[in-house]
FIKOL-598919 format. One line per 3 residues: for each residue x, y negated, z negated of C-alpha. Coordinates in steps of 0.1 Angstrom, whole numbers. Example, Ala and Ser with C-alpha at 12.3 -4.5 7.8 and 13.67 -1.06 7.14 Angstrom:
BEGIN
123:45:-78; 137:11:-71 .
END
This chain:
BEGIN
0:0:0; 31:-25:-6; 50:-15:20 .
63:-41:45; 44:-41:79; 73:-42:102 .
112:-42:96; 119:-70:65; 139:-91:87 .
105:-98:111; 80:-88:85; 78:-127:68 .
55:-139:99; 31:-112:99; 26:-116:61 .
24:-154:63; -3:-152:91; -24:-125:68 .
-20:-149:35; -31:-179:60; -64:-157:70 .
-69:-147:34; -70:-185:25; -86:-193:55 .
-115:-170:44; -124:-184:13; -113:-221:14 .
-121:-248:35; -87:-267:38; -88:-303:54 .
-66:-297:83; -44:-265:100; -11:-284:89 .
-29:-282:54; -35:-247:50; -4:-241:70 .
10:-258:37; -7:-238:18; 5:-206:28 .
42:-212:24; 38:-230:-10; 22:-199:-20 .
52:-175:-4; 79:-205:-16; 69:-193:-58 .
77:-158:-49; 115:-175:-41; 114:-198:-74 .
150:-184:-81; 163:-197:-48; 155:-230:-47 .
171:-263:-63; 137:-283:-60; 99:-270:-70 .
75:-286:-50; 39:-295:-70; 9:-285:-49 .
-13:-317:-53; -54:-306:-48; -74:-336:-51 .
-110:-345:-40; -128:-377:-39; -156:-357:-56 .
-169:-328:-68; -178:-295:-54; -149:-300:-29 .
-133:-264:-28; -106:-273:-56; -109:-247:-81 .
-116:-222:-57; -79:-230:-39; -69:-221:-77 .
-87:-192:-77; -72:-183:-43; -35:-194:-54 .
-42:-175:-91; -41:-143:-73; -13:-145:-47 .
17:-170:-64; 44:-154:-82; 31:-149:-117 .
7:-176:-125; 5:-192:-155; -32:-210:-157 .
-47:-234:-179; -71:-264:-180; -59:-285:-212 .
-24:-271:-228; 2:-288:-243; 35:-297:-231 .
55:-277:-257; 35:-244:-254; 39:-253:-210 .
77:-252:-215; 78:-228:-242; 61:-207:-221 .
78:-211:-184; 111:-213:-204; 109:-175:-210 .
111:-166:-174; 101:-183:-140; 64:-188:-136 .
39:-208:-115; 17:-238:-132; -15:-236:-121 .
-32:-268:-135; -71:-274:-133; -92:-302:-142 .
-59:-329:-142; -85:-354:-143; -96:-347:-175 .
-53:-348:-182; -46:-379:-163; -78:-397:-151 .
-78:-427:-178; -51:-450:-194; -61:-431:-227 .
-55:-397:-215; -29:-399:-195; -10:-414:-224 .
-16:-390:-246; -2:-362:-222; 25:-385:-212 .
46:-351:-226; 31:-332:-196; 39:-358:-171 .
72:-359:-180; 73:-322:-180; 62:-319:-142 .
86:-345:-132; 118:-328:-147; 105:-296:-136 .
106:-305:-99; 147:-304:-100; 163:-277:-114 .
188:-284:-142; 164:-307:-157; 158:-292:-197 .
137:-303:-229; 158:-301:-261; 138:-299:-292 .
143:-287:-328; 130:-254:-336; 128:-233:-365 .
130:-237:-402; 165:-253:-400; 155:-275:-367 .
182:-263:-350; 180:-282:-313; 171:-259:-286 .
171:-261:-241; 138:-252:-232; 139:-252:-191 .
114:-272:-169; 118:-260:-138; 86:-240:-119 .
66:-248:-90; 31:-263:-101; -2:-264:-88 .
-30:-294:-102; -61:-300:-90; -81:-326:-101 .
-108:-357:-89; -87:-388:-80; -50:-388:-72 .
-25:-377:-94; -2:-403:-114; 21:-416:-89 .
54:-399:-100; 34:-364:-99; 23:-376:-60 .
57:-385:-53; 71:-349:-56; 36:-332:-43 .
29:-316:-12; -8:-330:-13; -44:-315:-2 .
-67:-336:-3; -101:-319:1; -133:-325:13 .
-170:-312:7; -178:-291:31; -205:-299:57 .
-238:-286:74; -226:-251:94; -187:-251:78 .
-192:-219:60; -165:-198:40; -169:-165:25 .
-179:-157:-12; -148:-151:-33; -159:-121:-67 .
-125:-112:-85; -136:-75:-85; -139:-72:-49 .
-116:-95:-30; -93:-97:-56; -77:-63:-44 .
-71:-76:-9; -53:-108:-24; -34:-90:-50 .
-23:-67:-22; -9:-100:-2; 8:-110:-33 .
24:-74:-36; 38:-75:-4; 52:-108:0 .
66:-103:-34; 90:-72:-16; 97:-91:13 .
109:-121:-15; 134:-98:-28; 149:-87:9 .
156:-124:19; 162:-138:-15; 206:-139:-9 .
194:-156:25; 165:-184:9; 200:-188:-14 .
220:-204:15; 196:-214:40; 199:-253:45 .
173:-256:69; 172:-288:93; 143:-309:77 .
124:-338:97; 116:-360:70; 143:-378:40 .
149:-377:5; 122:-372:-18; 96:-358:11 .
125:-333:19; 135:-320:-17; 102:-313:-18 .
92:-297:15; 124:-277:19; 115:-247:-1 .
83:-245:24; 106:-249:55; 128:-230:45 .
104:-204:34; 95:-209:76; 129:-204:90 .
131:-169:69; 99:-155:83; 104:-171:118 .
81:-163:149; 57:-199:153; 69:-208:116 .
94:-230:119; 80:-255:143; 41:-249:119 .
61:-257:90; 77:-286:103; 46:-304:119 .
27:-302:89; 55:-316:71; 59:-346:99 .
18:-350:96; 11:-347:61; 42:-365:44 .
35:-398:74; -6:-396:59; 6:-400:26 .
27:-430:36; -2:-448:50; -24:-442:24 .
6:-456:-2; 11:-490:17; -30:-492:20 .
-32:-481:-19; -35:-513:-45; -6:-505:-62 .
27:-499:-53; 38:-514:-19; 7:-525:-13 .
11:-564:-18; 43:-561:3; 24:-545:35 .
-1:-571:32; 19:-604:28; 36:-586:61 .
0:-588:77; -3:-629:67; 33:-635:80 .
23:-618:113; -12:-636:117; 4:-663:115 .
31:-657:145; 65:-645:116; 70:-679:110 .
101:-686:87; 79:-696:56; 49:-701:45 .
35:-718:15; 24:-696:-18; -15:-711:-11 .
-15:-701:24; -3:-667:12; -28:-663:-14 .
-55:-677:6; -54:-649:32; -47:-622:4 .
-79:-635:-17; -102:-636:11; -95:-599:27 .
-125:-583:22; -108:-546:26; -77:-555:1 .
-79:-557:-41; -65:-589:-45; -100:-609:-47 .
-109:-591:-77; -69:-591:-93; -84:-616:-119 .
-116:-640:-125; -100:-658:-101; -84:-637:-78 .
-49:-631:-73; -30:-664:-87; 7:-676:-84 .
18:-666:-111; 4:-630:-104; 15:-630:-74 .
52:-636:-83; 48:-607:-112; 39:-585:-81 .
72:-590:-63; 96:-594:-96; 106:-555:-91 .
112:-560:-54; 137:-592:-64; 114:-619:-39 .
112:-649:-51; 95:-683:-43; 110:-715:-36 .
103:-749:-23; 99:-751:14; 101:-776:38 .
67:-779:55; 60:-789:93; 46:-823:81 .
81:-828:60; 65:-824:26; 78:-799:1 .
56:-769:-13; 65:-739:-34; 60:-706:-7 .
78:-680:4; 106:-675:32; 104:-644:59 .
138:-633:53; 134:-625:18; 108:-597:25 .
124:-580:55; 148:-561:40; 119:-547:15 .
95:-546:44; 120:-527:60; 124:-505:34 .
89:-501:18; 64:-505:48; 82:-500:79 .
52:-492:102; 32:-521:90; 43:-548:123 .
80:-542:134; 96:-567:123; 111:-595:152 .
149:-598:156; 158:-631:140; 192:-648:123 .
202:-653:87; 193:-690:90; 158:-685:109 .
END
């Protein structure tokens, strides 16, 4: 019943595409790159002990009823020893994945993270998935009578599903799935543990023995990834997972990595935090032809009265000055007084001090025009 189905060497893409039709079956995933995703995360945990990074498996829904616990229930039966819970506690997490290598499977992380209050009091569990996505990353704590300072280790690849994204740092080292309800005539079959639970176990069994046949490869594959830094730490185990079953693989793994890490881009610079206020002060420079400055009330004018942006509704007022200027502390732009067409002086704010950080933070916004220091 375990045994591979060809050779171990060419049996990684038959098992993938039977894990991808046993997801397929039961969830409704948003997209092919999406449960293309998926499938390797769940064939990446059977290679935990291979990889320097452990990518989180973000499932979030704009709603209810939107297939996210039953991705769980899919994942709870095929990852590499899964380790599920709805509401535990850092210490027992770590405690627990210390002991051996283990996948998180986190439900309801809207009941964890969804408010200021609650996400501050599992601030311990936040931190816990962020040093756990980088291996070499422990907790020390006292234990014991004579508190004697103990390692506990962090790393394990994590699943969390919850309503509402995720706290940004979490995002950040996510391969995300963002589900949907499904519609009239999208139909997927009933999942019963008793019945179909055999089938996935089965999956799990076998890609568990083809694991331990590539596992001295998965150890010094460095696979060629089409995205940088943080997006690639975290898609790399999934790629690489790709190279080592081969067949259409690769190139699937790699457009769904191209697709799905460029989405999350664009919905960062559209979100209303983060880079946000740069992309859009990038929109009022180029309405206004990339002039080399523009005054503080101009800027704020056009911020305050989009209709599809969050500044109108930043304060009583709106978004003020002095707001404004908080917004763009971190990212070292500053006002100044400007010389304005009519000769008068205003405070505002000159091009060239957002294009590096437009460069850097928002790149697809407008390209940016080829101009001098001193324009």
């Amino acid at each position: 019943m375990n045994a591979l189905p060809d050779t171990p060497e060419s049996a990684g893409a038959t098992l993938l595409i039977e894990l991808r039709e046993h997801i397929r079956r039961y969830v409704l995933l948003p997209s092919a790159e999406a449960l293309d995703a998926v499938t390797l995360w769940v064939a990446a945990t059977h290679l935990q002990a291979a990889w320097h990074h452990a990518p989180r498996l973000a499932i979030v829904a704009p709603a209810r009823r939107c297939g996210k616990s039953r991705l769980l229930d899919v994942l709870v039966e095929t990852v590499h020893d899964p380790l599920i819970t709805v509401n535990t506690s850092a210490a027992a997490v770590y405690r627990t994945i210390s002991n051996r290598p283990r996948t998180l499977l986190v439900d309801e992380a809207d009941t964890i993270f969804g408010s200021s209050r609650a996400a501050e009091m599992n601030e311990g569990l936040r931190g816990l998935l962020n040093a756990g996505h980088q291996r070499n990353r422990p907790v020390t704590r006292s234990t014991g009578n004579d508190h004697q300072p103990r390692e506990f280790d962090t790393f394990a690849m994590a699943a969390l599903a919850g309503i509402g994204d995720l706290p940004d740092t979490v995002m950040d080292r996510s391969v995300v799935i963002r589900m949907r309800r499904r519609a009239d005539g999208e139909v997927v079959a009933p999942l019963r543990g008793r019945r179909d639970g055999v089938l996935l176990r089965e999956a799990r069994a076998k890609l568990a023995l083809w694991a331990s046949h590539v596992l001295s490869d998965a150890e010094t594959l460095q696979p060629d990834m089409p995205v940088e830094d943080r997006a690639a730490d975290t898609w790399e185990p999934l790629v690489a997972v790709a190279d080592l079953a081969g067949g259409s693989w690769p190139r699937r793994a790699r457009l769904a990595c191209v697709l799905m890490v460029a989405a999350e881009e664009e919905i960062e610079e559209d979100g209303c935090g983060g880079a946000r206020i740069l992309a859009d002060i990038r929109r009022v420079f180029f309405a206004h032809d990339d002039p080399a400055t523009l005054s503080t009330t101009t800027v704020l004018a056009a911020l305050n009265d989009s209709p599809e942006a969050p500044w109108a509704e930043h304060g009583r007022s709106g978004l003020t000055a002095r707001a404004l200027a908080g917004l763009l502390k971190d990212y070292r732009i500053s006002s100044a007084n400007i010389r304005m067409p009519d000769g008068t002086q205003r405070k505002g704010y000159t091009f060239n001090k957002f294009a590096d950080s437009w460069r850097r933070y928002c790149p697809k916004i407008h390209p940016l025009p080829q101009r001098g220091p001193a324009d």
